[in-house]
C-alpha positions in Angstrom: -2.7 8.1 11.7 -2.0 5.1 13.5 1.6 3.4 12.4 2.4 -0.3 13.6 5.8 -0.9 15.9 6.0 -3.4 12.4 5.9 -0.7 9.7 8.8 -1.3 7.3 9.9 1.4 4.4 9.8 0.4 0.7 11.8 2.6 -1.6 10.2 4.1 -4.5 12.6 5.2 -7.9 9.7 8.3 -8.9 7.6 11.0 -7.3 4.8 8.8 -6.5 3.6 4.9 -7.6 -0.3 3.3 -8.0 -1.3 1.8 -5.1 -1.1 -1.4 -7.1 2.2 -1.6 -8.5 3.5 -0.7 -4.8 1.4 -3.5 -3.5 3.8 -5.6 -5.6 6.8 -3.9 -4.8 6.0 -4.4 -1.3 5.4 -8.2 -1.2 1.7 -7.1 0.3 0.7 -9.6 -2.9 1.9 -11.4 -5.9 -0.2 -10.0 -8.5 -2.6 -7.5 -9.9 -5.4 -10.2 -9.4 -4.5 -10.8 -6.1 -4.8 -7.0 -5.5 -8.0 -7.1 -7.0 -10.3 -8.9 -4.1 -8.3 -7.3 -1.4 -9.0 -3.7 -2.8 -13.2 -4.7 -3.3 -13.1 -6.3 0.0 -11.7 -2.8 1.9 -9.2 -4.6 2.9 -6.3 -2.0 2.2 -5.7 1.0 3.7 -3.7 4.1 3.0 -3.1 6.4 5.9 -5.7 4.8 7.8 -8.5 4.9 5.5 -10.0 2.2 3.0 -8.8 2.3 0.0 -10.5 0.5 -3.3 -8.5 2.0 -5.9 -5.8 0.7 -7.5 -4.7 3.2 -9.4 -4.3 5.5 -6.3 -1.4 7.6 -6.1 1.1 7.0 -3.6 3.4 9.4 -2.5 6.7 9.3 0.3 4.8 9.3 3.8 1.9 7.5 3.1 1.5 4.2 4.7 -0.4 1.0 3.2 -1.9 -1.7 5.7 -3.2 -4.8 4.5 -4.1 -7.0 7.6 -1.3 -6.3 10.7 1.3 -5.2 7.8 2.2 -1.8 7.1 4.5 -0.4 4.5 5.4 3.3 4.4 6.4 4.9 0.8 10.2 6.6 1.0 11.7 8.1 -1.5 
């Protein structure tokens, strides 16, 4: 897995999150609609691989890169 000098850590409060209630959290986008297209597209990965689910389950490690942002999960 290949992590950006620009990877920042978002805290999460449980044991893991959906991929699209972290892409919130993170400020990767401002709504579940906006998730939407960017999940169809394969535009979101999770530890280097396309990802077109929101209900995914994140857990502390993994790492979500929309575009040249990454964001790893911390607990």
């Amino acid at each position: 897995m290949t992590e950006s000098p620009l990877t920042t850590d978002v805290r999460i409060s449980d044991e893991s999150i959906k991929l699209g209630q972290f892409l919130k959290l993170a400020d990767l986008v401002d709504s579940g609609s906006e998730a939407k297209p960017l999940l169809a597209g394969g535009m979101v990965r999770v530890n280097d691989v396309v990802e077109t689910r929101r209900g995914r389950q994140l857990v502390p490690g993994d790492v979500v890169a929309i575009a040249a942002r990454s964001v790893r999960v911390v607990s």
